[in-house]
Every structure is written in C-alpha cells, then in structure tokens.
C-alpha positions in Angstrom: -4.6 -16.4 7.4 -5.3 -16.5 10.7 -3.6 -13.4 12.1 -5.7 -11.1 9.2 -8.5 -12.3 10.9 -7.4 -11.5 14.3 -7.2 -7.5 13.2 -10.2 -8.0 10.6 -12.3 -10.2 12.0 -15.8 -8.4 9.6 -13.7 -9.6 6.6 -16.8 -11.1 4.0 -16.4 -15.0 3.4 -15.7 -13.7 -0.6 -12.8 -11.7 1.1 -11.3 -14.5 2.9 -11.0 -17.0 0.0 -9.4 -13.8 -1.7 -7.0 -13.4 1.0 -6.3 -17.6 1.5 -5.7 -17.6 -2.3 -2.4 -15.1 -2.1 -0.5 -17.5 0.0 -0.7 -20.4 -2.8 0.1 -17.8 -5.5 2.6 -15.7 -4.1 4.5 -19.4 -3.2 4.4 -20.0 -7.4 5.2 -16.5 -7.9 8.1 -16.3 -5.9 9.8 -19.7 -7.5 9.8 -17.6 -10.9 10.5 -14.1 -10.2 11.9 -13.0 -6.5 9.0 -11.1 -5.0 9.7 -11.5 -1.7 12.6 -12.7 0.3 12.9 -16.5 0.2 13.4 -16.2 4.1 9.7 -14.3 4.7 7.8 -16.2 2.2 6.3 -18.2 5.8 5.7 -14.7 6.9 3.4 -13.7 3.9 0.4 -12.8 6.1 2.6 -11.0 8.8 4.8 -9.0 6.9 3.6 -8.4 3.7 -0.4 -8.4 3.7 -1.3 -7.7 7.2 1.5 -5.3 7.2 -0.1 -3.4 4.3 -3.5 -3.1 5.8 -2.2 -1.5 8.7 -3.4 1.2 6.4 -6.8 0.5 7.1 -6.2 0.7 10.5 -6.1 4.6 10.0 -8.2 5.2 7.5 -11.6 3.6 5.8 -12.1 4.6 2.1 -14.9 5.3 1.2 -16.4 3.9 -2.1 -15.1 5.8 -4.8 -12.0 6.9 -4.0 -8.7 6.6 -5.9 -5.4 5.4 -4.8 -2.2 5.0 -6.6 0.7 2.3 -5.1 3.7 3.7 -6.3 6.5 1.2 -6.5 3.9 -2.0 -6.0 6.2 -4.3 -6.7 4.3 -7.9 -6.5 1.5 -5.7 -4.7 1.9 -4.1 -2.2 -0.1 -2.5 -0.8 -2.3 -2.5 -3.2 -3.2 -5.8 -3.8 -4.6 -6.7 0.2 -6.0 -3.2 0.4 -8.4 -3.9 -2.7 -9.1 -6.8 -1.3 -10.3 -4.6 2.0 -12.0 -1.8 -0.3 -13.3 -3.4 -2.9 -15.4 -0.1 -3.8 -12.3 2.1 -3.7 -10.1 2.3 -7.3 -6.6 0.7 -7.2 -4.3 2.4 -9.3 -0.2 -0.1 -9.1 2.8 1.1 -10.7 6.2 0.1 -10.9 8.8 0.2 -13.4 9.9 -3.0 -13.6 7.3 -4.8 -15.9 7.8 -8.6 -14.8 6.5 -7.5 -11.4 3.7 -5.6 -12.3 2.6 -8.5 -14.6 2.6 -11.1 -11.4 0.6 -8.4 -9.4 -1.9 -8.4 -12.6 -2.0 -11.7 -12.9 -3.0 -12.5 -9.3 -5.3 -9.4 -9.3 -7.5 -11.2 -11.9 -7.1 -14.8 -10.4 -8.9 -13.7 -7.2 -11.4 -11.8 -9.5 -10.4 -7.9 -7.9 -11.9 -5.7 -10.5 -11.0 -2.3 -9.1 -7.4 -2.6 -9.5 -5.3 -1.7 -12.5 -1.8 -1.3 -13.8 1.0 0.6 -14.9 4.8 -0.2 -16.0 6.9 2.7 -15.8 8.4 5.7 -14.0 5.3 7.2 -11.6 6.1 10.6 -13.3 4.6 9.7 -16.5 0.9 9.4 -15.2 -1.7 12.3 -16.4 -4.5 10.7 -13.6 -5.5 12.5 -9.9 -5.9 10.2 -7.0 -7.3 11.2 -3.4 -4.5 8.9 -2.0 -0.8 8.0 -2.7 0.2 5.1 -0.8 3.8 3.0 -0.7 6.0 1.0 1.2 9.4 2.2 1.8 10.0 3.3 -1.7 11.7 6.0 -1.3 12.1 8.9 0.5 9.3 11.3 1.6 10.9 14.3 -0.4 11.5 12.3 -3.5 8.0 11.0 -3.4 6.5 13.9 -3.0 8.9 15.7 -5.4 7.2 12.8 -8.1 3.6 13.4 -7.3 2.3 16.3 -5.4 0.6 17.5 -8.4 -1.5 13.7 -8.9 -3.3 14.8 -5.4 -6.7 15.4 -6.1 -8.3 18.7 -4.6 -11.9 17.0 -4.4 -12.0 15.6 -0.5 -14.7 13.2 0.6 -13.1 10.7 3.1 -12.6 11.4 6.9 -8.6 12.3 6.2 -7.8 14.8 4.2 -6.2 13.7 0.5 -2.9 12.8 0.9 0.2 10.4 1.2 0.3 7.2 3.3 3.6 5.8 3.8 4.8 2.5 5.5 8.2 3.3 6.7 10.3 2.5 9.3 13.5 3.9 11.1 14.1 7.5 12.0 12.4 9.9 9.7 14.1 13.3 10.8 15.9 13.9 8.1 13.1 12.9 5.2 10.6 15.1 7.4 13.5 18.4 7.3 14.1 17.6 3.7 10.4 17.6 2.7 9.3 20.7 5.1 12.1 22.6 3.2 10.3 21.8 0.5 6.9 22.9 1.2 6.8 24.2 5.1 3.0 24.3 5.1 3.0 20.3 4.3 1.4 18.4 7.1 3.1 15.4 9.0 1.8 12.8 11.0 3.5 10.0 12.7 2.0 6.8 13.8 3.4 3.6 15.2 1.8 0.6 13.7 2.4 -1.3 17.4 -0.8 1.2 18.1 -3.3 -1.2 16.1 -1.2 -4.6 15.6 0.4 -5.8 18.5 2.6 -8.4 16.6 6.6 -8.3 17.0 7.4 -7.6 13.5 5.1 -4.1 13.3 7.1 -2.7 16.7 9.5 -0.5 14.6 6.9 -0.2 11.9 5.5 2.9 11.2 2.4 4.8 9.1 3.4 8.7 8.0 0.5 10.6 7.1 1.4 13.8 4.9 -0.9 16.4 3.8 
C-alpha cells in the first residue's frame, strides 16, 4: 500500500481502506480462480493497481465522465481507477463471466458505486464512453477495429476523447496497422518511467490515440 501512496499521496482516508482492502481480496480471489500470476500476487500494488493508475498520471477525469475497461479481467484498470475517480462512471467488460463476477464482487465489497459490468464480446455494447481504456488486450488496430464507433463526440476533459492503452514492447507495427486504417488517427507515446520511477514501469508504456 505503501508505494500508491508514494505517487498519490492526496488519496481520501475512505480511498485508502478501499485500496488496503484489494490486497486481502485479491489473495482469496486468486486461490479460486487464477487472476493473477501466483508469482506477482506480492506485487499486487506494484504491478497491477499502481500500474493501472499510471493512467491518472496523464489524465484527471472529470466527474461525469465515462470509461469502458475492455478485457477487465479481475479489474483492471478499472477497479483502482474508480477507486481514484469516484465521480467518473466505470463501465468493465470481459467475456469470460467467472472474472467479471470476482471484479463485481470486490467492486461492491469496497462499496464503489460508479462501476458496472458486462460478460461478453465488447462488440455487443449499444453505450458511448468519453474513454476506452485496457491493458495489453490486444492490439491497437483490433481495438480500435472493436470500438471506434463507442467514442463519444461530446468532449469535456483536458484530453480529447479517446483510447488509453497500457502496453509495453515495440509498437511500430500496431501504430502502421492502425494508421492504415484511419491516417488522421492521433498517437501518443508515453513512458510510464516519466511519472513512476519503480523498476517494473521502465519498459512500461501509456498510448494515447485520438
């Protein structure tokens, strides 16, 4: 818990008992149903949570915004970011329904109530969000290929509406294969080592598309 306070030290004492909580849960969690990697379950707060606020570190929503976490997973990012915007709407989906029902269940045992949740394939939602966000999911192209059309057109936050991605490794190729699909589409590029000056986060990057 520690090292979310270190990069978040204004976090609200109802935010850090929220936060203290997922370690306990995610430990229960992850005897049932692999989550996470057996090997990084000591690295919750590193690699997992602190890792998916590094979104933060770019961007502050503003209340009222919308964000859908494709491919969630146990909850990530969604889960530590409504924690951190806690007047900002959660949308998680994944397709695998055990998963989505862990990241429910520890949702509404640390009392969020701006998250909710859907099982299934991210192309069957009818809602608009102002922001897409995921981690590693799949590829830029494919993403966008799934959900350009759920980008809201009504802009109110210091970024434009868009995608942020958590990714890692050499995005060349995903960039060339998403320009050729749209070569007006926006791409931004940010090492997370720029805000969080932890090991893990030195490869670690944040793509902002647009």
């Amino acid at each position: 818990m520690e090292i979310i306070l270190k990069y978040f030290p204004d976090i609200t004492e109802n935010q850090k008992k929220q936060f203290v909580l997922l370690d306990e849960l995610y430990r229960e969690w992850n005897e049932k149903i692999n989550l996470i990697s057996r090997k990084d379950i000591d690295s919750l707060y590193e690699k997992h949570i602190l890792h998916s606020l590094a979104i933060a570190k770019f961007i502050q929503f503003k209340p009222g915004t919308r964000v859908l976490d494709i491919g969630t997973g146990g909850g990530f990012p969604g889960i530590p970011l409504s924690i951190l915007f806690p007047d900002t709407g959660f949308t998680l989906c994944d397709s695998i329904a055990k998963k989505i029902h862990v990241a429910e269940n520890i949702s509404e045992f640390i009392g969020l109530r701006n998250t909710d949740f859907v099982i299934g394939r991210v192309e069957q939602l009818r809602e608009r969000f102002h922001f897409i966000v995921s981690r590693a999911v799949s590829s830029c192209e494919q993403l966008y290929r799934w959900t350009q059309h759920y980008i809201d057109d009504d802009e109110f936050n210091a970024k434009p509406n868009g995608y942020l991605l958590l990714k890692g490794g050499d995005m060349k190729e995903e960039y060339k294969a998403l320009k050729a699909l749209n070569r007006k589409i926006a791409i931004e590029e940010y090492p997370l080592n720029k805000w969080i000056e932890e090991p893990f986060f030195e490869t670690k990057k944040l793509i902002f598309i647009y």
